[in-house]
TORLUM-702024 format. One record per residue: chain; x, y, z of N, C-alpha, C in turn; residue in one letter. Coordinates in Angstrom, 3 decimals. Layout:
TORLUM-702024
{site "A", {X, Y, Z}, {X, Y, Z}, {X, Y, Z}, "A"},
...
end
This chain:
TORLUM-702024
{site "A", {27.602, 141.102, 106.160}, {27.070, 140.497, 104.956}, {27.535, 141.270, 103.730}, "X"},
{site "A", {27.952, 140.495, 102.675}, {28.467, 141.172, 101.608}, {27.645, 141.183, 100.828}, "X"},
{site "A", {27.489, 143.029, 99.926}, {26.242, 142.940, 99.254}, {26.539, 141.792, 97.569}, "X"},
{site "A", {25.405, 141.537, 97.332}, {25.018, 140.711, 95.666}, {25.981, 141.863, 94.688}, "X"},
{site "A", {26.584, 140.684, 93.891}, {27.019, 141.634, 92.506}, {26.205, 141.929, 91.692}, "X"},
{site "A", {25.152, 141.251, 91.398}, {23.876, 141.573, 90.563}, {22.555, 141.794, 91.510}, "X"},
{site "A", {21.558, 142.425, 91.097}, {20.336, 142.782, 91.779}, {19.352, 141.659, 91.384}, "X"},
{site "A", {18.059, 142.294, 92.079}, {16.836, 141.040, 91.879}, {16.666, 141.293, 89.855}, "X"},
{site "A", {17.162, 142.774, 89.254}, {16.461, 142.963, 87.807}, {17.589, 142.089, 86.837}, "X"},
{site "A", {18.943, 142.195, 87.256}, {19.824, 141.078, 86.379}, {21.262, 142.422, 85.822}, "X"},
{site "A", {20.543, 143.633, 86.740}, {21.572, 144.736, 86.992}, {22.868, 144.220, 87.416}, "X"},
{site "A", {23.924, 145.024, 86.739}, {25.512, 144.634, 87.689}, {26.551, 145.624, 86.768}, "X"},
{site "A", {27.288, 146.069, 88.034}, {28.471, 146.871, 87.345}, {30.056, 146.553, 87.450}, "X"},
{site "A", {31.230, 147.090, 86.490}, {32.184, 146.573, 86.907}, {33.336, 147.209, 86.163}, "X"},
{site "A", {34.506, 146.723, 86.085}, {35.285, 146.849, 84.761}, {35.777, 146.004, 83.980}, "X"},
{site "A", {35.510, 146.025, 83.002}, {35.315, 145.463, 81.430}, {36.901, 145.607, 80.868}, "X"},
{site "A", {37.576, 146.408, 81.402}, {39.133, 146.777, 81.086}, {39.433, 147.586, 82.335}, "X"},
{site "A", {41.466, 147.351, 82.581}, {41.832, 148.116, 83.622}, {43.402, 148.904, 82.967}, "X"},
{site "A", {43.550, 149.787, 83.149}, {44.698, 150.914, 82.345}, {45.683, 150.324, 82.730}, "X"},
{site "A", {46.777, 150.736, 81.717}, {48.200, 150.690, 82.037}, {48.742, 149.372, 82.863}, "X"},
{site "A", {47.679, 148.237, 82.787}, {48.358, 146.641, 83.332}, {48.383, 145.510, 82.051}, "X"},
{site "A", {49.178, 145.132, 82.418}, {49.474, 143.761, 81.092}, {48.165, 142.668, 81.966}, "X"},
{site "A", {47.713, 142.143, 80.457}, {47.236, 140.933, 80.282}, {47.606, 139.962, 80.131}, "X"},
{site "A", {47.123, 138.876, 80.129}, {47.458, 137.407, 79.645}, {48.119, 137.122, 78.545}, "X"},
{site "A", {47.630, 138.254, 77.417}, {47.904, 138.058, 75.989}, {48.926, 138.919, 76.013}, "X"},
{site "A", {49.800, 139.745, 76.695}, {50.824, 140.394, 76.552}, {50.633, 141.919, 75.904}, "X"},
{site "A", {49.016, 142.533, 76.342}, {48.294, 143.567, 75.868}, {48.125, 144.818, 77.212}, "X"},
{site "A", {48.627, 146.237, 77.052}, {48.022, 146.951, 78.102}, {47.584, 148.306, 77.296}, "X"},
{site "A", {45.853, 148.279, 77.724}, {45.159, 149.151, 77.225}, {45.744, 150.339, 78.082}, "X"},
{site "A", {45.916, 151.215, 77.210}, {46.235, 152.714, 78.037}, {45.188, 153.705, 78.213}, "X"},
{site "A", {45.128, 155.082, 78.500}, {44.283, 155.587, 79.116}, {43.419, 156.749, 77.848}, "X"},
{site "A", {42.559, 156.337, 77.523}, {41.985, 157.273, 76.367}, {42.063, 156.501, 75.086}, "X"},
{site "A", {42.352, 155.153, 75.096}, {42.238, 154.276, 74.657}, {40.735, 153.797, 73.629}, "X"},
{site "A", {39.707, 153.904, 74.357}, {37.958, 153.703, 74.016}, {37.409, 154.943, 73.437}, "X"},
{site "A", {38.347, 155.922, 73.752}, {37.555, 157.271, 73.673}, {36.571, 157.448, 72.121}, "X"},
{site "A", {37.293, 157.246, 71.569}, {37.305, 157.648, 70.299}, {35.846, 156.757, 69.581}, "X"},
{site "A", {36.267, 155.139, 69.627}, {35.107, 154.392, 69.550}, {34.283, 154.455, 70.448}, "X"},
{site "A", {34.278, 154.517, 71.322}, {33.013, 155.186, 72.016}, {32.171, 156.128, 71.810}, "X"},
{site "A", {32.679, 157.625, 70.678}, {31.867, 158.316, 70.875}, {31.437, 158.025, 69.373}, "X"},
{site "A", {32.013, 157.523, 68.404}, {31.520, 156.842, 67.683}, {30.403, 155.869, 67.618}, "X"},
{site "A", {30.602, 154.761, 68.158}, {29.360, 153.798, 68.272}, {28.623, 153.384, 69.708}, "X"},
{site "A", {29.113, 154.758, 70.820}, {27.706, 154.473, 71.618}, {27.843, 153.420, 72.306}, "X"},
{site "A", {27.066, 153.307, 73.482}, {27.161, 152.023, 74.058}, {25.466, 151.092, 73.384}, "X"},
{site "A", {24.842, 151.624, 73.152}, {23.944, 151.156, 72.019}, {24.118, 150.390, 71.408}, "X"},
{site "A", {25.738, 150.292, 70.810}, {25.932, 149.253, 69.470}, {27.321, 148.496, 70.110}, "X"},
{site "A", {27.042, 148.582, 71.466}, {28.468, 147.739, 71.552}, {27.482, 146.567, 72.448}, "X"},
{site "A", {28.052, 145.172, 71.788}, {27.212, 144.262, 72.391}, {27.353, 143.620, 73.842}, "X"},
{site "A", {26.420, 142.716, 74.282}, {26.760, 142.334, 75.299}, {26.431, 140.540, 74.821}, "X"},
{site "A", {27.822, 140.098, 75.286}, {27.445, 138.589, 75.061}, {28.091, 137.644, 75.895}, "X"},
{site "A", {27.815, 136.298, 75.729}, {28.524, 135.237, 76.877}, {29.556, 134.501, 76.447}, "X"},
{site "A", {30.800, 134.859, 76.469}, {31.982, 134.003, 76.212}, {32.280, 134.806, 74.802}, "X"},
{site "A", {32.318, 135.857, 74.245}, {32.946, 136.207, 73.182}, {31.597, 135.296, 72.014}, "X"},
{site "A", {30.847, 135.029, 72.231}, {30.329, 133.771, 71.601}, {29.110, 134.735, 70.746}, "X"},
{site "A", {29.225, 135.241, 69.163}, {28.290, 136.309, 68.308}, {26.715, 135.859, 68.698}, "X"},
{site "A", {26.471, 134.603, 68.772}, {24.931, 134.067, 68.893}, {24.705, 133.593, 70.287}, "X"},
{site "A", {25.234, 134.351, 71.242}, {24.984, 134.615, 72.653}, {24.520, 135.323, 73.247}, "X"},
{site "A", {24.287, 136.492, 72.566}, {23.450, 138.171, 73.105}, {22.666, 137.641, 74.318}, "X"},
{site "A", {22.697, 138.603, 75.693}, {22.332, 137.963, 77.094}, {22.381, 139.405, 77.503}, "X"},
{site "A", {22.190, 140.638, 77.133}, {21.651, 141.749, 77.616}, {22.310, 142.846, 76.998}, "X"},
{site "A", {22.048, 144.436, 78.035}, {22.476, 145.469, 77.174}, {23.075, 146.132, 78.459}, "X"},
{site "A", {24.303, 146.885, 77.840}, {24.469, 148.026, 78.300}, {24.262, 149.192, 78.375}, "X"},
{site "A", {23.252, 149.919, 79.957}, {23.604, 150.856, 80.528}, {24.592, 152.206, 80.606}, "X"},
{site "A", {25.397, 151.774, 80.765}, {26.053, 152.651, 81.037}, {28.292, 152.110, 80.359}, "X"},
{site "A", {28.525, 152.898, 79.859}, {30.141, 152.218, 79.245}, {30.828, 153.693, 78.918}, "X"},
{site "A", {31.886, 154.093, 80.283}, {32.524, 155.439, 80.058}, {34.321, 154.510, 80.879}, "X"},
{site "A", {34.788, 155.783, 80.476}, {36.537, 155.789, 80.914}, {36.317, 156.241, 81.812}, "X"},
{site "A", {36.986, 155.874, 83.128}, {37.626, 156.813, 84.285}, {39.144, 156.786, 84.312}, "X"},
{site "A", {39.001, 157.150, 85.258}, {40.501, 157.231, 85.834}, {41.492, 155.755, 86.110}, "X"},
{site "A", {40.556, 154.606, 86.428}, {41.255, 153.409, 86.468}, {41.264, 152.513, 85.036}, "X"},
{site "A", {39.835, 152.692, 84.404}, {40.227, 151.649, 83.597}, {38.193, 152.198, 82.589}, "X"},
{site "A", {37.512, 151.033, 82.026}, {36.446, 150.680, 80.987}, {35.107, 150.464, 82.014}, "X"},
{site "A", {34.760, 151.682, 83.140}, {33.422, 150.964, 83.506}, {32.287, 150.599, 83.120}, "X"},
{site "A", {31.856, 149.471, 83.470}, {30.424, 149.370, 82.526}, {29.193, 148.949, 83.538}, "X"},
{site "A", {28.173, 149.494, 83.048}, {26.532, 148.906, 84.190}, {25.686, 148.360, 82.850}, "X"},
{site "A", {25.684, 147.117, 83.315}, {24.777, 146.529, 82.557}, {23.536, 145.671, 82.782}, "X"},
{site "A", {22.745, 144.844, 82.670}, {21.545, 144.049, 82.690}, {21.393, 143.219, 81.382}, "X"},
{site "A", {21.010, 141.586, 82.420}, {20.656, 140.659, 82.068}, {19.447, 141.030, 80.983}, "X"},
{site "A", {18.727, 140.160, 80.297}, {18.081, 140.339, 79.397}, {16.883, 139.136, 80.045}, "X"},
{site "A", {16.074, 139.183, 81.009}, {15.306, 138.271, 81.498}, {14.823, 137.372, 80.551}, "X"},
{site "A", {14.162, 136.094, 80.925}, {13.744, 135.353, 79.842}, {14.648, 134.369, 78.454}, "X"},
{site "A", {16.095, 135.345, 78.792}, {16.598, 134.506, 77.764}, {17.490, 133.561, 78.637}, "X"},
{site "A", {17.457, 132.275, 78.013}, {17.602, 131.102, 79.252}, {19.263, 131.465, 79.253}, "X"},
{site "A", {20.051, 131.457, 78.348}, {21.823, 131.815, 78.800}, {21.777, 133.016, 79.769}, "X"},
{site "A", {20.822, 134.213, 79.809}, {20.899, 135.347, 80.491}, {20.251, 135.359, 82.334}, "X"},
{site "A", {19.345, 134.543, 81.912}, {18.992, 133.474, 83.046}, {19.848, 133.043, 84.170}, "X"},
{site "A", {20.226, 131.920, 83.016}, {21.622, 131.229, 84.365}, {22.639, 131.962, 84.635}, "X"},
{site "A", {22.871, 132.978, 83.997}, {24.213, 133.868, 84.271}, {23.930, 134.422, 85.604}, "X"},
{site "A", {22.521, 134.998, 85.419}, {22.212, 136.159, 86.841}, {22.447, 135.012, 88.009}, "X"},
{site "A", {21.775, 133.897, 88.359}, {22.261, 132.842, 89.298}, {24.199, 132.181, 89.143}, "X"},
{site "A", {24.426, 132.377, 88.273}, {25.783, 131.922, 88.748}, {26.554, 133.321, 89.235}, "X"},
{site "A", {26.076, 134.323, 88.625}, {26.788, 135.677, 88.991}, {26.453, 136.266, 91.078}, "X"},
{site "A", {25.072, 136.199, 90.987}, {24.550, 136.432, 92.383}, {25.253, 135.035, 93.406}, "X"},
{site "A", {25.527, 133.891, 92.999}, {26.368, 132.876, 93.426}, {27.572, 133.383, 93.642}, "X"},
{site "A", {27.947, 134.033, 93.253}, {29.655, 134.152, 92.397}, {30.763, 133.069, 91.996}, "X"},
{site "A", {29.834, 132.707, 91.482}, {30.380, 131.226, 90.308}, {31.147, 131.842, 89.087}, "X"},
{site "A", {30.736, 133.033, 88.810}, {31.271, 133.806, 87.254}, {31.615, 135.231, 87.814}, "X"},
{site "A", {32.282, 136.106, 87.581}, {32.661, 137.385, 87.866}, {33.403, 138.062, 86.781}, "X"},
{site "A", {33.696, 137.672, 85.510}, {34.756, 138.176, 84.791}, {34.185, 138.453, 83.380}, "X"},
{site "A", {34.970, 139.822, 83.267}, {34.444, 140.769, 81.842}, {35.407, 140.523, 80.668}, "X"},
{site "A", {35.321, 140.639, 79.499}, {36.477, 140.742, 78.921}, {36.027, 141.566, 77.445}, "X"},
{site "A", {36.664, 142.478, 76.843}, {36.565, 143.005, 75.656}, {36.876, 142.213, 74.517}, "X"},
{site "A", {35.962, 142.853, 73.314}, {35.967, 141.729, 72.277}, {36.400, 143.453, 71.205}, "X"},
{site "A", {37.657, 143.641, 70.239}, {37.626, 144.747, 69.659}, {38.707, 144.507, 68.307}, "X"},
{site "A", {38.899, 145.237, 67.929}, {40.070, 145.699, 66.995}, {41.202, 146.972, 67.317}, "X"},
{site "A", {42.383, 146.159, 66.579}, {43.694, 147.494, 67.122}, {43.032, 148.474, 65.859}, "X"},
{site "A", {43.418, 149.389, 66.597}, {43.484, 150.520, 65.774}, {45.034, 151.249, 65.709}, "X"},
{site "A", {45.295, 151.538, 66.775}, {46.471, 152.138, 67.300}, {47.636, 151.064, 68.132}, "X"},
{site "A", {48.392, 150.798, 67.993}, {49.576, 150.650, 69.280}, {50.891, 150.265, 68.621}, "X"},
{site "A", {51.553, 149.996, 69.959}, {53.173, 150.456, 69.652}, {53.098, 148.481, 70.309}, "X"},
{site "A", {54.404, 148.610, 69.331}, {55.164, 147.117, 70.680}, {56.064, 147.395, 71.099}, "X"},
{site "A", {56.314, 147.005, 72.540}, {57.585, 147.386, 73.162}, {58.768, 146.301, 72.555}, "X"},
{site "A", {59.630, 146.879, 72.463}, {60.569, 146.126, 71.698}, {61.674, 145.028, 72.734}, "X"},
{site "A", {61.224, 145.227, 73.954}, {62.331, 144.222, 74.906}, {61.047, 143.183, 74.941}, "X"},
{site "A", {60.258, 143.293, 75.266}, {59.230, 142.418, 75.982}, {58.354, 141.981, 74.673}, "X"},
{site "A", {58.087, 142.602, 73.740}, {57.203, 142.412, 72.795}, {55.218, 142.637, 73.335}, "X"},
{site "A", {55.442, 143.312, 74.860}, {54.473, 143.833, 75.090}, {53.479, 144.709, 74.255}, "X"},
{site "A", {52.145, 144.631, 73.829}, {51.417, 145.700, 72.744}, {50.904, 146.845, 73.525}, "X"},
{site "A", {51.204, 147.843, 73.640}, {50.660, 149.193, 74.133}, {49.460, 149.820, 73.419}, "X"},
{site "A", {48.281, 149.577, 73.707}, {47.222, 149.737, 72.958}, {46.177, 151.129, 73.201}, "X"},
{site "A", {46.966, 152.159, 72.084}, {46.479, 153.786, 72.149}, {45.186, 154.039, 71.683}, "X"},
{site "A", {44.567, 153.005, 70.990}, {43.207, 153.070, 70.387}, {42.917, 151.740, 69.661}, "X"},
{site "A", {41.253, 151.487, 70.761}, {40.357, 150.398, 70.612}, {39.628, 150.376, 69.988}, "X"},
{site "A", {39.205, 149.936, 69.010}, {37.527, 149.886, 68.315}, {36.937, 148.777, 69.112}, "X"},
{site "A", {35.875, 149.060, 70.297}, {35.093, 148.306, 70.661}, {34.215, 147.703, 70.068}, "X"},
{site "A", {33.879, 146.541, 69.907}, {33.155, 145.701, 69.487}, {32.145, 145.098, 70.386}, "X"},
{site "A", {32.134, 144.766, 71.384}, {31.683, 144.110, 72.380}, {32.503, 144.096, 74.015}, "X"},
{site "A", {31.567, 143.616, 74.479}, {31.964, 143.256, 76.420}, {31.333, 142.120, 76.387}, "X"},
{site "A", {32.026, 140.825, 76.785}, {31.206, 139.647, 77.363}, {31.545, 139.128, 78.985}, "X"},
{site "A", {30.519, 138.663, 79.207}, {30.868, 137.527, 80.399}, {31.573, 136.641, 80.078}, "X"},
{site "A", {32.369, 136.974, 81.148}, {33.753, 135.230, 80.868}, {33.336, 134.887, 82.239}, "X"},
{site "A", {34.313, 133.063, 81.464}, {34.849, 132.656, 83.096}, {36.294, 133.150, 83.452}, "X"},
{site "A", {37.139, 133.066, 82.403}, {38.927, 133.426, 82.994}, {38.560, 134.935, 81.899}, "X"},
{site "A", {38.811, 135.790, 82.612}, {39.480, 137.110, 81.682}, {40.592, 136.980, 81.399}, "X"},
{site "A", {41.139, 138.045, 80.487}, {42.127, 137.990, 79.741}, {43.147, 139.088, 81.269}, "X"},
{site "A", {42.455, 139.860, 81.364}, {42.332, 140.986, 82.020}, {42.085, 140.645, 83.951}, "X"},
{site "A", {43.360, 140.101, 84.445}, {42.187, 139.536, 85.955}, {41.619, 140.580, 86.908}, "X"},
{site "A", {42.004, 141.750, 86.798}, {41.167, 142.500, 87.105}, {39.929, 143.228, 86.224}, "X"},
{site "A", {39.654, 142.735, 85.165}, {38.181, 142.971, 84.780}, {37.358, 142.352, 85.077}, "X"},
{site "A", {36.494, 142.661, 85.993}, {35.001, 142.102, 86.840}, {34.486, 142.280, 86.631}, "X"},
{site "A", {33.065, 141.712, 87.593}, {31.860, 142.337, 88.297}, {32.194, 142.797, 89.492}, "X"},
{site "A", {31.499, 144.056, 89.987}, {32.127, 143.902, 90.865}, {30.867, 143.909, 92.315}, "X"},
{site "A", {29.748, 144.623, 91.335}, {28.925, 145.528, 91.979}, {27.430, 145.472, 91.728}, "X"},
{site "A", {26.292, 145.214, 92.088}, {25.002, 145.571, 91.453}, {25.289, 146.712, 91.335}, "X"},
{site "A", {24.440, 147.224, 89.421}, {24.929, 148.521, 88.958}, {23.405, 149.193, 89.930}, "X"},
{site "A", {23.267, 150.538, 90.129}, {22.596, 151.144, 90.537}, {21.525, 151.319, 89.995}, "X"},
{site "A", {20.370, 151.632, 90.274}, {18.835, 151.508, 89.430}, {19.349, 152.723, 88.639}, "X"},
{site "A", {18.873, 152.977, 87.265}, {18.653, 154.471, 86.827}, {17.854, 154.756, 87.509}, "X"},
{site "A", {18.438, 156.145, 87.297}, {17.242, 157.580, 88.723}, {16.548, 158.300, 87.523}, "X"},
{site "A", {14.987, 158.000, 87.337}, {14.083, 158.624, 87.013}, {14.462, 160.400, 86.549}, "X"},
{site "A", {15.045, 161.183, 87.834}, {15.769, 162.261, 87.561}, {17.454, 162.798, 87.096}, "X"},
{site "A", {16.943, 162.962, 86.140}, {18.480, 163.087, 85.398}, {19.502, 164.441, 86.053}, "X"},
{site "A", {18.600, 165.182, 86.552}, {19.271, 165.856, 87.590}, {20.125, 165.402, 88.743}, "X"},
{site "A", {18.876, 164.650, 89.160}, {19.822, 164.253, 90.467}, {21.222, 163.112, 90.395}, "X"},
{site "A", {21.174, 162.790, 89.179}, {21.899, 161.425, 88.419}, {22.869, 162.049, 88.181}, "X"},
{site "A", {23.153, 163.463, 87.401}, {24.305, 164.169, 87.750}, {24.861, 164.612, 88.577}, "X"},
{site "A", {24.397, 165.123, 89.745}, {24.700, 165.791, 90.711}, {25.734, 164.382, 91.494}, "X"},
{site "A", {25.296, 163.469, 91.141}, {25.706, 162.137, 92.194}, {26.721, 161.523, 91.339}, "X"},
{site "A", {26.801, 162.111, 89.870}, {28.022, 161.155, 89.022}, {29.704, 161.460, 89.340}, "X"},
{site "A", {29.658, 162.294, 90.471}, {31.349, 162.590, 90.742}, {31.554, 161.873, 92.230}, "X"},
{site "A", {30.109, 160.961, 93.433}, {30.314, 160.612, 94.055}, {30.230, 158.988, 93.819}, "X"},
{site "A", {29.529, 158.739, 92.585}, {29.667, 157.497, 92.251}, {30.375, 157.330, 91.604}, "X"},
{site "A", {31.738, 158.041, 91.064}, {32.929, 157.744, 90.696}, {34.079, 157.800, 91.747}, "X"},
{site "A", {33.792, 158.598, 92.622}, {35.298, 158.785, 93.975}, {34.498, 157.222, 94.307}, "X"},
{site "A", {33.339, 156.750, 94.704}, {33.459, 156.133, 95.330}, {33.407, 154.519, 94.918}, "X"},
{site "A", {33.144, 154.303, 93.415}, {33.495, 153.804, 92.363}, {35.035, 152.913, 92.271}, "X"},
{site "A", {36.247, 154.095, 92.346}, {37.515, 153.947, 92.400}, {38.172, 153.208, 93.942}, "X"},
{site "A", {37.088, 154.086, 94.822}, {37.753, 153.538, 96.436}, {37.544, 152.180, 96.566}, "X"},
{site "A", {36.078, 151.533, 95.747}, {35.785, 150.037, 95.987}, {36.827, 149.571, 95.360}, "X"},
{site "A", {37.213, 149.798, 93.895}, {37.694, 148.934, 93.028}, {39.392, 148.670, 94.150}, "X"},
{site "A", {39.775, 150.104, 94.267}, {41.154, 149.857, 95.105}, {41.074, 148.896, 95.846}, "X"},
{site "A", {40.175, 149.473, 97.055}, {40.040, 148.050, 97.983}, {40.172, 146.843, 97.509}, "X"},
{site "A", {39.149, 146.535, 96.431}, {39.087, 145.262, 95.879}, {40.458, 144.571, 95.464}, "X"},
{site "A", {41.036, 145.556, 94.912}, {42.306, 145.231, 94.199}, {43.290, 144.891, 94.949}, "X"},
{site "A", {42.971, 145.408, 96.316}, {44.072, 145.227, 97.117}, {43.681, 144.396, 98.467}, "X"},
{site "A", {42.455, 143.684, 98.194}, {42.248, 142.365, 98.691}, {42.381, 141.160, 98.031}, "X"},
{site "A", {43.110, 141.003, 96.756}, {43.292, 140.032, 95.888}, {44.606, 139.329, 96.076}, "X"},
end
C-alpha cells in the first residue's frame, strides 16, 4: 500500500523547484538560487496559493529550505476554506500533485546557443498548487511530517529527514 501524499490535517511535502534542470519555459534554477530571498522574507511571507491565482490563499507554509536537489517545502491546507478543502481530496486522490513558483529575476545569465535563462537569484513570491508545473519534477510528494513538539529532537532527525528526503525523491525520479 502506498502511503497518502497529504495527511488526515491537510499536511504535505515536496519540491516546489528542482536544480540545474530546464523547464517548460526554457528556465533552470541553479543551486543557491532562493538563498538570499529566503532569508530575507521568511517562509512567513511567502504565500501559498491555487493556480498562481493572488485571491486563492489555501494555506501556509511550514517549512521552505534548499537542499542538495532542489526548493523543499512542508506545507498545510488551511481547513474550512472550501478551495483548500477540495484540494486536500483531489491531492489524497492524486488527481493534483504539482508545485510551481510564482517570483522575480533578480539574477541570471542567458545561454547564448539555446537562449536557455540560468537563474542565480530568485525573489520568491509565492508556491502554488498546479495542475501542469512548469517544473515536472516539482511535486507533492509526501505527507509532510507532524511538527515535533521537541525542537531538540527535530534537530537531531533533520540530517535523516534529508538523506532520506533525497533517496525518495531519486527513487521517485527514477520511476517516472
Amino acid at each position: 500500500m502506498q502511503t497518502l501524499p497529504i495527511d488526515d490535517e491537510g499536511c504535505f511535502a515536496g519540491y516546489a523547484s528542482v536544480f540545474d534542470r530546464l523547464d517548460e519555459s526554457g528556465d533552470i534554477v541553479l543551486r543557491g538560487a532562493f538563498r538570499r530571498s529566503l532569508k530575507k522574507r521568511g517562509r512567513e511571507r511567502v504565500r501559498m496559493l491555487f493556480q498562481h491565482d493572488p485571491k486563492e490563499p489555501i494555506g501556509t507554509w511550514d517549512a521552505i529550505a534548499e537542499d542538495g536537489f532542489g526548493l523543499w517545502v512542508e506545507g498545510r491546507l488551511t481547513p474550512g476554506v472550501p478551495r483548500a478543502d477540495a484540494l486536500r481530496q483531489l491531492i489524497e486522490r492524486r488527481a493534483l500533485d504539482g508545485l510551481s513558483i510564482g517570483f522575480r529575476t533578480v539574477k541570471a545569465v542567458r545561454e547564448a546557443g539555446t537562449g536557455h535563462r540560468r537563474l542565480s537569484e530568485i525573489d520568491l513570491w509565492e508556491i502554488s498548487i498546479v495542475t501542469f508545473p512548469m517544473m515536472d519534477a516539482a511535486r507533492i510528494l509526501r505527507a509532510a511530517p507532524l511538527l515535533r513538539r521537541d525542537a531538540g529532537a527535530a534537530a537531531n532527525s533533520a540530517s535523516r529527514r534529508r538523506a532520506s528526503r533525497s533517496l525518495e525523491t531519486a527513487i521517485s525520479l527514477l520511476n517516472q
